[in-house]
KEPABA-419573 format. One record per atom (N, C-alpha, C, O, CB): residue in one letter; x, y, z. Coordinates in nm, 4 decimals, padded with zeros to 6 digits. Atoms other than C-alpha are relative to their C-alpha. Glycine has a CB too. Example, Ala and Ser with C-alpha at 12.3 -4.5 7.8 and 13.67 -1.06 7.14 Angstrom:
2
{residuo = a	xx = 00.0890	yy = -00.1190	zz = 00.0000}
{residuo = a	xx = 01.2300	yy = -00.4500	zz = 00.7800}
{residuo = a	xx = 00.0900	yy = 00.1200	zz = 00.0000}
{residuo = a	xx = 00.1936	yy = 00.1181	zz = 00.0665}
{residuo = a	xx = -00.0992	yy = 00.0027	zz = 00.1246}
{residuo = s	xx = -00.0820	yy = -00.1190	zz = -00.0060}
{residuo = s	xx = 01.3670	yy = -00.1060	zz = 00.7140}
{residuo = s	xx = -00.0770	yy = 00.1090	zz = 00.0730}
{residuo = s	xx = -00.0261	yy = 00.2198	zz = 00.0899}
{residuo = s	xx = 00.0414	yy = 00.0462	zz = -00.1415}
! end
This chain:
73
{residuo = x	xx = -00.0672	yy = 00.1276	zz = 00.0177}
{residuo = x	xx = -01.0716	yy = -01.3152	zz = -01.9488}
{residuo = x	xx = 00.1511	yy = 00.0227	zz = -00.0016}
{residuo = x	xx = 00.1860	yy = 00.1259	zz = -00.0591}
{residuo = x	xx = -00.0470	yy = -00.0698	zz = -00.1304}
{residuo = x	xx = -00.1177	yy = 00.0146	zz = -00.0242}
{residuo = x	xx = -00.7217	yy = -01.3714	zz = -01.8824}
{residuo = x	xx = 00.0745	yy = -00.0933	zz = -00.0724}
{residuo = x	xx = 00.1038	yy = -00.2098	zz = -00.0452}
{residuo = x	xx = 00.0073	yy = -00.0180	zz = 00.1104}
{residuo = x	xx = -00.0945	yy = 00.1030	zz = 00.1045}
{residuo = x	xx = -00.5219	yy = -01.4842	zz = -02.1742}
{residuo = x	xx = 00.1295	yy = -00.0170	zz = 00.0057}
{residuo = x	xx = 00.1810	yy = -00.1129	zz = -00.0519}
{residuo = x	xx = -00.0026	yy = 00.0326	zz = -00.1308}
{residuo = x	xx = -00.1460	yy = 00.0398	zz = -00.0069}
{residuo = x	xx = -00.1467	yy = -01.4191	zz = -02.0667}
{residuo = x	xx = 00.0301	yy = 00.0921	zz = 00.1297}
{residuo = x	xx = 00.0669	yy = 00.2084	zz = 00.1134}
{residuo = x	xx = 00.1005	yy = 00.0367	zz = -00.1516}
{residuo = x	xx = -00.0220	yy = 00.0027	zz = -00.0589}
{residuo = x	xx = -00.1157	yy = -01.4001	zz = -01.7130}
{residuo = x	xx = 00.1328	yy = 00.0622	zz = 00.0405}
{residuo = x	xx = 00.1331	yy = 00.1595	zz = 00.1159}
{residuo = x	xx = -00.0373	yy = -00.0756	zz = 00.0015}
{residuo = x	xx = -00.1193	yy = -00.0869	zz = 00.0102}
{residuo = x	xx = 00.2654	yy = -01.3107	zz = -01.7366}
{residuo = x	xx = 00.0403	yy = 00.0961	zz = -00.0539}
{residuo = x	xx = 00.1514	yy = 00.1479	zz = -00.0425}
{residuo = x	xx = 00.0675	yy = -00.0377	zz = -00.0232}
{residuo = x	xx = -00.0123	yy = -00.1782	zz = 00.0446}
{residuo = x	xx = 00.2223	yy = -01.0019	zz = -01.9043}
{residuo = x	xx = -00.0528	yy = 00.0905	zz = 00.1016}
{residuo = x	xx = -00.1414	yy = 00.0900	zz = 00.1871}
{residuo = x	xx = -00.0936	yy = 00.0459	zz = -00.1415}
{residuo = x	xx = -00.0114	yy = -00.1003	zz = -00.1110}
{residuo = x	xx = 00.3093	yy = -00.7010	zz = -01.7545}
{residuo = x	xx = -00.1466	yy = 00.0861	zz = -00.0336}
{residuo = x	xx = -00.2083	yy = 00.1065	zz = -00.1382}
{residuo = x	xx = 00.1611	yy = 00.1029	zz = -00.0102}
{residuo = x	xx = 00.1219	yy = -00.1174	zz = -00.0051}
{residuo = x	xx = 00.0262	yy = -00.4723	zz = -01.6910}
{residuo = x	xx = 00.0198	yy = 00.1149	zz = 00.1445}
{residuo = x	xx = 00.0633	yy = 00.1139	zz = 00.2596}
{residuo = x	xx = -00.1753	yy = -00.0986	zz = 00.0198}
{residuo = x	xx = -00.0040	yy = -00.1023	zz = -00.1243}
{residuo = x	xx = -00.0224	yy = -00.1522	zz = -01.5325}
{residuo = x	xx = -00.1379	yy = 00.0778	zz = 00.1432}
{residuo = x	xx = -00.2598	yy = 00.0773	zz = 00.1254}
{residuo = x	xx = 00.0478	yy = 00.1195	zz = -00.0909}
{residuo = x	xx = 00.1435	yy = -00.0147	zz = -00.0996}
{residuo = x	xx = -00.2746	yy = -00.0368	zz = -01.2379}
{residuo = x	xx = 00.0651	yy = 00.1112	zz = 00.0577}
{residuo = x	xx = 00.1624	yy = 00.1797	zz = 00.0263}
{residuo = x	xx = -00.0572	yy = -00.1378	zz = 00.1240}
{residuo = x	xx = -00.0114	yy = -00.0899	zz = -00.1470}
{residuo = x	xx = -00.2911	yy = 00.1627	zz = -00.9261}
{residuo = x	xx = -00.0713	yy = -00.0678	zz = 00.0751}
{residuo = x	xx = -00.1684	yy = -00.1433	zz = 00.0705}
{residuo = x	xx = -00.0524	yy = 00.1539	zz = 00.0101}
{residuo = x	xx = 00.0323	yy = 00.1195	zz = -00.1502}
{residuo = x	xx = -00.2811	yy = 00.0464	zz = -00.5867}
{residuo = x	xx = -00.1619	yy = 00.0599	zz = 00.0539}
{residuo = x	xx = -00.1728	yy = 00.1733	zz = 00.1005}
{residuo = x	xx = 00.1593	yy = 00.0313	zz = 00.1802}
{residuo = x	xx = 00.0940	yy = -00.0891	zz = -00.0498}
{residuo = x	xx = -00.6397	yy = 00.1146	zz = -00.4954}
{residuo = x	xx = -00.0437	yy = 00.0169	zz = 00.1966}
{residuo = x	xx = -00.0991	yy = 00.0983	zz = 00.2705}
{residuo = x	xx = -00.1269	yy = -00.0535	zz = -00.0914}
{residuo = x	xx = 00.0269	yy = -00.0315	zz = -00.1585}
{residuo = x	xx = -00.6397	yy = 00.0233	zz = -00.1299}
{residuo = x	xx = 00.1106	yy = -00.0964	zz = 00.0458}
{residuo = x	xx = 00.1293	yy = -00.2057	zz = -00.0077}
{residuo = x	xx = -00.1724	yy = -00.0392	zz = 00.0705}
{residuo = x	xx = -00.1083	yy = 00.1095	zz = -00.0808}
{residuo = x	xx = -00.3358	yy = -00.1258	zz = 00.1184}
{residuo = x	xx = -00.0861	yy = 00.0661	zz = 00.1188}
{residuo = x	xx = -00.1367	yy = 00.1777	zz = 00.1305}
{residuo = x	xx = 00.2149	yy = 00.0176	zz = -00.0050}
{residuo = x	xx = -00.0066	yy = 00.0680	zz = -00.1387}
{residuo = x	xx = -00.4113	yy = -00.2635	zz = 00.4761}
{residuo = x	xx = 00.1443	yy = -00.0097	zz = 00.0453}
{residuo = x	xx = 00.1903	yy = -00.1218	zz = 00.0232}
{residuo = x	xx = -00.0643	yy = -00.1483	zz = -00.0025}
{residuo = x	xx = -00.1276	yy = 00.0355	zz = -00.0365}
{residuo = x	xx = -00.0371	yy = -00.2074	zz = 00.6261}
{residuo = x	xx = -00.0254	yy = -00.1424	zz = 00.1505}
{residuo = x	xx = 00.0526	yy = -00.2302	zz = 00.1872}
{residuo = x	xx = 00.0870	yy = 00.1741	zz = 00.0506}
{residuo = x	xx = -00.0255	yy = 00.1206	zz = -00.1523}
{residuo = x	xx = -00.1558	yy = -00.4403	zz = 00.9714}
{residuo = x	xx = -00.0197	yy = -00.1118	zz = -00.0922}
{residuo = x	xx = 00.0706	yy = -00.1943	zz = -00.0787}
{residuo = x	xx = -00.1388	yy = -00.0041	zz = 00.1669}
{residuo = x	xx = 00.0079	yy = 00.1031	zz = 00.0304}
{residuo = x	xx = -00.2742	yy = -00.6889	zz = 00.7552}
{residuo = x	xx = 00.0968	yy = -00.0641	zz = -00.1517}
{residuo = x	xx = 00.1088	yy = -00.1788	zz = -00.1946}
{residuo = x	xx = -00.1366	yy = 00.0001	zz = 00.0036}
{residuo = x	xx = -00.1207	yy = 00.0109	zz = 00.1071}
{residuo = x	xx = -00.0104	yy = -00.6545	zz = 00.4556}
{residuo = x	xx = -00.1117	yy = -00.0569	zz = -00.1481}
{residuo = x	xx = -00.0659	yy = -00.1112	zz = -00.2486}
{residuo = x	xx = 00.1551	yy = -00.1494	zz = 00.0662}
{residuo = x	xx = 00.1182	yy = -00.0194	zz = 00.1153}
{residuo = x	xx = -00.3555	yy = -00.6685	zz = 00.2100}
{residuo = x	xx = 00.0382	yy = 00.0997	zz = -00.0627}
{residuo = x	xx = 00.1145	yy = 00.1878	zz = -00.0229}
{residuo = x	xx = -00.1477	yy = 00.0259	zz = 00.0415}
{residuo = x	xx = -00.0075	yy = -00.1473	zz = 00.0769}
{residuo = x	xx = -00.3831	yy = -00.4353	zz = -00.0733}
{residuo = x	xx = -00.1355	yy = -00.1096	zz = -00.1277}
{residuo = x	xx = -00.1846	yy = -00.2223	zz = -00.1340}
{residuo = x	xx = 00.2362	yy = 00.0765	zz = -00.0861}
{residuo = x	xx = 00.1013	yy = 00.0031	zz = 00.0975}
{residuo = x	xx = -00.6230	yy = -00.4061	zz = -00.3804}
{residuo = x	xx = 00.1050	yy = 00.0784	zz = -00.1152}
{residuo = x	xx = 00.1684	yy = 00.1778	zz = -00.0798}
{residuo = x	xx = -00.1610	yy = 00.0834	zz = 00.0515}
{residuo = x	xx = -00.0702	yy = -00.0777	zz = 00.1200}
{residuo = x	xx = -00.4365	yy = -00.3041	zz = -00.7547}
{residuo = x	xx = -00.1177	yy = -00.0031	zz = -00.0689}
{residuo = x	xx = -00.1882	yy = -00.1014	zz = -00.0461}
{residuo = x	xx = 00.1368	yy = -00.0648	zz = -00.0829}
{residuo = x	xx = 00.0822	yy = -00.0088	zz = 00.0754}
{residuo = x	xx = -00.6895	yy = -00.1929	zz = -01.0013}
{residuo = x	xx = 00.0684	yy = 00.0298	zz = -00.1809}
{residuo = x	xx = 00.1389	yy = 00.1299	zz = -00.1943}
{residuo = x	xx = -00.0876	yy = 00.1056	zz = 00.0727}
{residuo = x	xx = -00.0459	yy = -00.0595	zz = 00.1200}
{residuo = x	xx = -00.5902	yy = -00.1555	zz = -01.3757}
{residuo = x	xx = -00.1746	yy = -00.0353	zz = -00.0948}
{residuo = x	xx = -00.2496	yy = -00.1313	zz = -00.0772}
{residuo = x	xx = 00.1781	yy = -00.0945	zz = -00.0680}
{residuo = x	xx = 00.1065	yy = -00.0568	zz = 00.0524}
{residuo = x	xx = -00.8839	yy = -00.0454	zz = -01.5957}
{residuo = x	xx = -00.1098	yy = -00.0350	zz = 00.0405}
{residuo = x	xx = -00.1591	yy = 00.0638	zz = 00.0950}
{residuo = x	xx = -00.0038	yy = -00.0074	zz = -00.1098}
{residuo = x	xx = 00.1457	yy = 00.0250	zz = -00.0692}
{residuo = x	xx = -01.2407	yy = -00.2303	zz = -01.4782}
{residuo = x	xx = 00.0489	yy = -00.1237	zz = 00.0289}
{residuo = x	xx = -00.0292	yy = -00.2157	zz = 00.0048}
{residuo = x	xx = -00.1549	yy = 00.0084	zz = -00.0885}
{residuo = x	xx = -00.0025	yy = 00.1032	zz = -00.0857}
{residuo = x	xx = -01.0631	yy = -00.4918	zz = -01.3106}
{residuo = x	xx = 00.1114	yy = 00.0184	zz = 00.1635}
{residuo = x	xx = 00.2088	yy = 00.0930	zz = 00.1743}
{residuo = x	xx = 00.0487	yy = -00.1219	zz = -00.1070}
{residuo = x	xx = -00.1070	yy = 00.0031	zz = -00.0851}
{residuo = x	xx = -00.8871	yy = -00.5465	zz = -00.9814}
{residuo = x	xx = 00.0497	yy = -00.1845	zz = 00.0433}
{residuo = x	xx = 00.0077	yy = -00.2954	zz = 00.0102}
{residuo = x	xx = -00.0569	yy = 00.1003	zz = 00.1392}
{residuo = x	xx = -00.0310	yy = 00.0825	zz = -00.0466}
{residuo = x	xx = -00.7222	yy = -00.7732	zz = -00.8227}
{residuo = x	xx = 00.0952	yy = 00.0007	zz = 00.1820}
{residuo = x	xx = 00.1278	yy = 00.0978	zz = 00.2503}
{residuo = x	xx = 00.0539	yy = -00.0401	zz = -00.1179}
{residuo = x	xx = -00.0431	yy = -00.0112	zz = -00.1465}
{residuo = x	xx = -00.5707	yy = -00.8664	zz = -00.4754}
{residuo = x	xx = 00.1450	yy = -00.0194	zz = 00.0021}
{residuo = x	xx = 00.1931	yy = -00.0785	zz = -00.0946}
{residuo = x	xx = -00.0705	yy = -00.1065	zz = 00.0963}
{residuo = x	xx = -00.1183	yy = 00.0373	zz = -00.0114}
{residuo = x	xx = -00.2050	yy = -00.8714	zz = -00.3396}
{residuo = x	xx = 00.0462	yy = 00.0178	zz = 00.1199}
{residuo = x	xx = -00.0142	yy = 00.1089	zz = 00.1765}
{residuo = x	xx = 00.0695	yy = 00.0488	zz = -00.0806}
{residuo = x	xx = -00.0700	yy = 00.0181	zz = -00.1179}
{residuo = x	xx = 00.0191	yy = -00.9355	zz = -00.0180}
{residuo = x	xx = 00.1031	yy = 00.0621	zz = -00.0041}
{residuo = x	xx = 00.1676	yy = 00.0568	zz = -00.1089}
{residuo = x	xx = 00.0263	yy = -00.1164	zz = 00.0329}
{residuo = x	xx = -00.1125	yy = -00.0803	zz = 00.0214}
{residuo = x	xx = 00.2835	yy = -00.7157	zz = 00.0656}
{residuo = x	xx = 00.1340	yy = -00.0953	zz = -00.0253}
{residuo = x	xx = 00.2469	yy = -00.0492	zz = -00.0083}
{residuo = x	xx = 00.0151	yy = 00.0974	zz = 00.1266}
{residuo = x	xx = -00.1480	yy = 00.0580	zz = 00.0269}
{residuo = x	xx = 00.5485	yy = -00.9705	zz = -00.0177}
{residuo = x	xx = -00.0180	yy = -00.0399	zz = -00.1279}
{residuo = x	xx = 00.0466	yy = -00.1385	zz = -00.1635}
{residuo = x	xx = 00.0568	yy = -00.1245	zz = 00.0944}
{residuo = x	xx = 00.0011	yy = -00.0142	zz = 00.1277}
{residuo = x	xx = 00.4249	yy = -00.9199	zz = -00.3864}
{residuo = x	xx = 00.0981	yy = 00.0696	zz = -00.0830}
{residuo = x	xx = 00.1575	yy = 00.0433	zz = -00.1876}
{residuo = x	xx = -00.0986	yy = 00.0439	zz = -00.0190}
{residuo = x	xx = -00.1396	yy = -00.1087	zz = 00.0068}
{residuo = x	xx = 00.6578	yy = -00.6005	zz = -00.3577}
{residuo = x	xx = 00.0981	yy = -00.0340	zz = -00.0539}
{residuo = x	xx = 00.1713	yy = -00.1071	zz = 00.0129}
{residuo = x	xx = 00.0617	yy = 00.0403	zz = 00.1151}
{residuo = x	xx = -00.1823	yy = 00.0608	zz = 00.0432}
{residuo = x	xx = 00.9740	yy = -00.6665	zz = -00.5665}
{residuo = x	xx = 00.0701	yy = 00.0657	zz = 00.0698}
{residuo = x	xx = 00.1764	yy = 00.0084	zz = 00.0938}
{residuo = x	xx = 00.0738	yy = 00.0217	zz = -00.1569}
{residuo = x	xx = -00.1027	yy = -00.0644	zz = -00.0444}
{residuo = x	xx = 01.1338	yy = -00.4159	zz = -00.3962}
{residuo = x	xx = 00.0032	yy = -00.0349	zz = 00.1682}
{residuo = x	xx = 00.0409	yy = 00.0551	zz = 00.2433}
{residuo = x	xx = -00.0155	yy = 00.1553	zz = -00.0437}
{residuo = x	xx = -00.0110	yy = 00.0364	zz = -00.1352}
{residuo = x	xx = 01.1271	yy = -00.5558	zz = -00.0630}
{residuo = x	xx = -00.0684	yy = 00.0620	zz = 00.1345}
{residuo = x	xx = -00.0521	yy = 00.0221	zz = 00.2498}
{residuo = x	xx = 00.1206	yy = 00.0082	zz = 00.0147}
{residuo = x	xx = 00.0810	yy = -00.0799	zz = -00.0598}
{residuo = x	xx = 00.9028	yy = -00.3137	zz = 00.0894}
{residuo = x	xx = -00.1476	yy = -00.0897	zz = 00.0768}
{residuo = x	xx = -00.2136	yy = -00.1845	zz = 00.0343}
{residuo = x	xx = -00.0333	yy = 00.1089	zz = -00.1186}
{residuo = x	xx = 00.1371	yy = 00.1030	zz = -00.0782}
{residuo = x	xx = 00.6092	yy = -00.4364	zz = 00.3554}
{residuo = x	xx = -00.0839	yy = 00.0854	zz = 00.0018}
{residuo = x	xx = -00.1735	yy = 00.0703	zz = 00.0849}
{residuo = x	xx = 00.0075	yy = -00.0679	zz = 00.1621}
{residuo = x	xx = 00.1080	yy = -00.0616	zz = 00.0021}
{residuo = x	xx = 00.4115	yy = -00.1299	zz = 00.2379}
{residuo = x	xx = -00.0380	yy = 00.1117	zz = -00.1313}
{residuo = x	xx = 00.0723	yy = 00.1394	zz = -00.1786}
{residuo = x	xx = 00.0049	yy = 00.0566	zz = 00.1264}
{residuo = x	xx = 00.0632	yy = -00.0713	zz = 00.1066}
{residuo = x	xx = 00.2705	yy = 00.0811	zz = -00.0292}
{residuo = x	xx = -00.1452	yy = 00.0874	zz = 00.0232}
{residuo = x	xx = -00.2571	yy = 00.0664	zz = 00.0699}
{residuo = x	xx = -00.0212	yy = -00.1054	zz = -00.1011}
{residuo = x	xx = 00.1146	yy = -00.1482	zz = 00.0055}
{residuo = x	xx = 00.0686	yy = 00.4021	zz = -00.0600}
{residuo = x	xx = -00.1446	yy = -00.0097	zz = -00.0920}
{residuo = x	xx = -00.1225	yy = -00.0224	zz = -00.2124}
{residuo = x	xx = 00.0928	yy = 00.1463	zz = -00.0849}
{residuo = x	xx = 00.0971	yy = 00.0419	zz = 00.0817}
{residuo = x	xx = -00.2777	yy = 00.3533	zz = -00.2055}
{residuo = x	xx = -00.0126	yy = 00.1574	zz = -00.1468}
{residuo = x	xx = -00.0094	yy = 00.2761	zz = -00.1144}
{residuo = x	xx = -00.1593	yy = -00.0318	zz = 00.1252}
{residuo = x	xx = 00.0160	yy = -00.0639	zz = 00.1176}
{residuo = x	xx = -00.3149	yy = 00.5423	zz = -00.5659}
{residuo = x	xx = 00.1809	yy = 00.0259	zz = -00.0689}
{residuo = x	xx = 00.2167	yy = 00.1271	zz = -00.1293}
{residuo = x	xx = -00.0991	yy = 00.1527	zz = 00.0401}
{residuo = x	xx = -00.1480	yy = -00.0199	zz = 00.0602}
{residuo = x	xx = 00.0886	yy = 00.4860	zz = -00.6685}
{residuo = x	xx = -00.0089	yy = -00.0952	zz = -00.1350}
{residuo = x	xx = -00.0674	yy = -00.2031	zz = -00.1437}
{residuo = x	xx = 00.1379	yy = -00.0569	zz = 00.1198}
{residuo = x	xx = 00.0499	yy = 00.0459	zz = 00.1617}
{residuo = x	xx = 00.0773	yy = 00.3895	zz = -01.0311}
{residuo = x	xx = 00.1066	yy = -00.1583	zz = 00.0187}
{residuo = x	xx = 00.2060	yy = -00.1452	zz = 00.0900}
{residuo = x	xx = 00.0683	yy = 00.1545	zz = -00.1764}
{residuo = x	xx = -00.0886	yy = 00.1386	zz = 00.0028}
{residuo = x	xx = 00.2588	yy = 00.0167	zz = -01.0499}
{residuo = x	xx = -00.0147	yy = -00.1326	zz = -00.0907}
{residuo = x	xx = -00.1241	yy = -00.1799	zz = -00.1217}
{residuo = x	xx = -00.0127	yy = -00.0540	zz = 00.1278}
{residuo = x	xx = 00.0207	yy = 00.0722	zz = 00.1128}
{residuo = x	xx = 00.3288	yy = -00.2337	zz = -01.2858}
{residuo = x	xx = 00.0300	yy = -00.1332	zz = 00.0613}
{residuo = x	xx = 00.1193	yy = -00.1381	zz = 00.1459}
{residuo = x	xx = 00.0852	yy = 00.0434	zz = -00.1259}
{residuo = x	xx = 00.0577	yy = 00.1249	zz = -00.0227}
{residuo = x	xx = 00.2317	yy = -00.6076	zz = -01.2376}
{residuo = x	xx = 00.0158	yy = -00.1262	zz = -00.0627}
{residuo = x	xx = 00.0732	yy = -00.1193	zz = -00.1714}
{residuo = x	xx = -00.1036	yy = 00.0162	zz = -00.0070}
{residuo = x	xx = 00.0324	yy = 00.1564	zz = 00.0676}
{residuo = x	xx = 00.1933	yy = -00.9624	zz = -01.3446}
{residuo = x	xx = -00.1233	yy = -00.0710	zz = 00.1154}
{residuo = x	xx = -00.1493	yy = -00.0484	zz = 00.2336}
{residuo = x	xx = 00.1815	yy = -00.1208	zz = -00.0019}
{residuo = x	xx = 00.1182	yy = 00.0953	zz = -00.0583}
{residuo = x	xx = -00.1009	yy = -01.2179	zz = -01.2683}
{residuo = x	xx = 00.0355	yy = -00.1193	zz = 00.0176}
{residuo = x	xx = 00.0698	yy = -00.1737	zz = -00.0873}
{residuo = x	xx = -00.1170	yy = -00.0138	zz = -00.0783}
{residuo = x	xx = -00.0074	yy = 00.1479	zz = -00.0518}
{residuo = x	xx = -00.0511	yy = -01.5616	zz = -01.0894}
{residuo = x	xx = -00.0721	yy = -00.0319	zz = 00.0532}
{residuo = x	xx = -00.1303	yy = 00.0401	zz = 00.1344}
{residuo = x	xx = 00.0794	yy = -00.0427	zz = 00.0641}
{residuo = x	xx = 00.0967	yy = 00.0872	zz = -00.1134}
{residuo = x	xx = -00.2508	yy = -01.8112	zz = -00.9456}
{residuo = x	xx = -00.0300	yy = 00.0340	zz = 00.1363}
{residuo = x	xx = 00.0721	yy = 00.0538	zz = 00.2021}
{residuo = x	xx = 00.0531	yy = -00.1249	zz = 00.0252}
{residuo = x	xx = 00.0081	yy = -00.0117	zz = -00.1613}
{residuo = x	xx = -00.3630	yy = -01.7565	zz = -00.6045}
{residuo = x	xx = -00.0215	yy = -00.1460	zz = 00.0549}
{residuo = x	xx = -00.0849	yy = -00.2235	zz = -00.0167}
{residuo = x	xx = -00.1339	yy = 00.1032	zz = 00.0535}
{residuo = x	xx = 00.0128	yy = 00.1608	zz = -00.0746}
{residuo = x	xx = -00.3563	yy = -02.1006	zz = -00.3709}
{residuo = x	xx = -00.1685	yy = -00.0201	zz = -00.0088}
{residuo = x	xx = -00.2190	yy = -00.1310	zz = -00.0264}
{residuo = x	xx = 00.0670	yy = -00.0067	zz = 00.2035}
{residuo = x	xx = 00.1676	yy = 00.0530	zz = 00.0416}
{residuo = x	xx = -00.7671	yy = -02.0557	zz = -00.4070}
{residuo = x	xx = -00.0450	yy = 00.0196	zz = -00.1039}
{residuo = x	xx = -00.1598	yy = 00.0635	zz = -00.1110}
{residuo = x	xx = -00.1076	yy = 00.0498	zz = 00.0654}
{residuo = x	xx = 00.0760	yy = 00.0014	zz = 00.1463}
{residuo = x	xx = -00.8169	yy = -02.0620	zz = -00.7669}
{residuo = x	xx = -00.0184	yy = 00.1096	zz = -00.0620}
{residuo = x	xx = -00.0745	yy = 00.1299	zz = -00.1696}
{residuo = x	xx = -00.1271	yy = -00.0481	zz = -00.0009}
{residuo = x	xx = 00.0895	yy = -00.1437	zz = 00.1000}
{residuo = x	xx = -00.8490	yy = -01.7004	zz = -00.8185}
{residuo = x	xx = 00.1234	yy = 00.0966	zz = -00.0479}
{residuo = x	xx = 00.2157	yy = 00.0950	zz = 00.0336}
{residuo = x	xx = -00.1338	yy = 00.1264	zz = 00.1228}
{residuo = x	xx = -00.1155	yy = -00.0896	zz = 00.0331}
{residuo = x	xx = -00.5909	yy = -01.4419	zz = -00.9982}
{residuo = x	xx = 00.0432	yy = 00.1143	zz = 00.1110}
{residuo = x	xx = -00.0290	yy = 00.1878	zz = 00.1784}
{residuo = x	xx = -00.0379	yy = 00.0721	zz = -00.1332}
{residuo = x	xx = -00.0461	yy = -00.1162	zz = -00.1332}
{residuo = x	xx = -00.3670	yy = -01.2219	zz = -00.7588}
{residuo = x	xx = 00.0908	yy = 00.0879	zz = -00.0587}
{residuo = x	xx = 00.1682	yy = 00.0329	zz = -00.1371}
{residuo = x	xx = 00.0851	yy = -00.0678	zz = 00.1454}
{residuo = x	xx = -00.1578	yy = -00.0691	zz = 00.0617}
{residuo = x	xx = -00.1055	yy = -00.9506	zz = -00.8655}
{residuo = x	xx = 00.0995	yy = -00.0344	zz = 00.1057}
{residuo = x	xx = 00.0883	yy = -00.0350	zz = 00.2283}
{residuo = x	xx = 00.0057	yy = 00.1909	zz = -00.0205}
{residuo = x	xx = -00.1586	yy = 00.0291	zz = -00.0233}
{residuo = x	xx = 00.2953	yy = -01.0547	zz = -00.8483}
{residuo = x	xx = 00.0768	yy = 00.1120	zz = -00.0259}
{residuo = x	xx = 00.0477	yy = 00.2309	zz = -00.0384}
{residuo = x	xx = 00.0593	yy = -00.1113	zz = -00.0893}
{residuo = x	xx = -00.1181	yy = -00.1224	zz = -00.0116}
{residuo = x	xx = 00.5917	yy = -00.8802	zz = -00.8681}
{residuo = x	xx = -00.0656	yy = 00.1403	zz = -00.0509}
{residuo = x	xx = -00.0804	yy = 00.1710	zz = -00.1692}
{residuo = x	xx = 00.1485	yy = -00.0369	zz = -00.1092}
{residuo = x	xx = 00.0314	yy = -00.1033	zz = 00.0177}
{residuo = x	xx = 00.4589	yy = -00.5588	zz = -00.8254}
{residuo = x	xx = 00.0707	yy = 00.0834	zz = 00.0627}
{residuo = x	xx = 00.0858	yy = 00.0916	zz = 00.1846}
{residuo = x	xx = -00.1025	yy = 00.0095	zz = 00.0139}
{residuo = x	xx = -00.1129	yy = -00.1083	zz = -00.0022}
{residuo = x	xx = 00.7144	yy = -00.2652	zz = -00.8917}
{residuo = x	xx = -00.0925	yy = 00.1537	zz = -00.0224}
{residuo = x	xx = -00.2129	yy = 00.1725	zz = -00.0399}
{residuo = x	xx = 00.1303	yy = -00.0352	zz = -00.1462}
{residuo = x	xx = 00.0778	yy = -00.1609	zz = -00.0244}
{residuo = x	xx = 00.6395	yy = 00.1271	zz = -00.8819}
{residuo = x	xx = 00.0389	yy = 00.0032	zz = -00.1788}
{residuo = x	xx = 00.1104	yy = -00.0596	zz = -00.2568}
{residuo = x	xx = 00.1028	yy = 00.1652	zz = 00.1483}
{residuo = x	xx = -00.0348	yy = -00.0019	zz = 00.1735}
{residuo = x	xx = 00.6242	yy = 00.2378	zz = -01.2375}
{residuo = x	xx = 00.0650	yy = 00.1580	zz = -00.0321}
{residuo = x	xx = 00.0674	yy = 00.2136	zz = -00.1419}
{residuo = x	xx = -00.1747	yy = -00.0252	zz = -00.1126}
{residuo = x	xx = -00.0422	yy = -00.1464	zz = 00.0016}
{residuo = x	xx = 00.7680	yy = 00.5802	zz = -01.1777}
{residuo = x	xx = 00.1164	yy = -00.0197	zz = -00.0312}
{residuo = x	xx = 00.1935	yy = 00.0752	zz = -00.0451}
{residuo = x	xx = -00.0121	yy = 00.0873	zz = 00.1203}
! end
């Protein structure tokens, strides 16, 4: 359950798609989905297993997506 959405949390990227600018973040037994223009840093790609820290927003279909997602290194 998702009680505060704008808290930061941390994951790893578990899978990016660079053609399709998809990715998968996982932080402990959940994941979630994200678009490479989630990237704060302006980047259109990311390495799958780079540790990164997050926030949760709405997705346009009802379901939670990770946001500003920064490297946590």
């Amino acid at each position: 359950m998702i009680t505060a959405p704008s808290q930061r949390r941390r994951g790893s990227v578990q899978s990016f798609d660079a053609a399709s600018g998809l990715g998968m973040v996982e932080s402990g037994d959940e994941t979630w989905p994200f678009h490479c223009t989630a990237l704060a840093d302006g980047s259109r790609t990311v390495s799958a297993q780079n540790v990164v820290d997050f926030v949760l927003r709405a997705a346009h279909h009802g379901c939670w997506e990770a946001a500003d997602i920064r490297s946590a290194n």
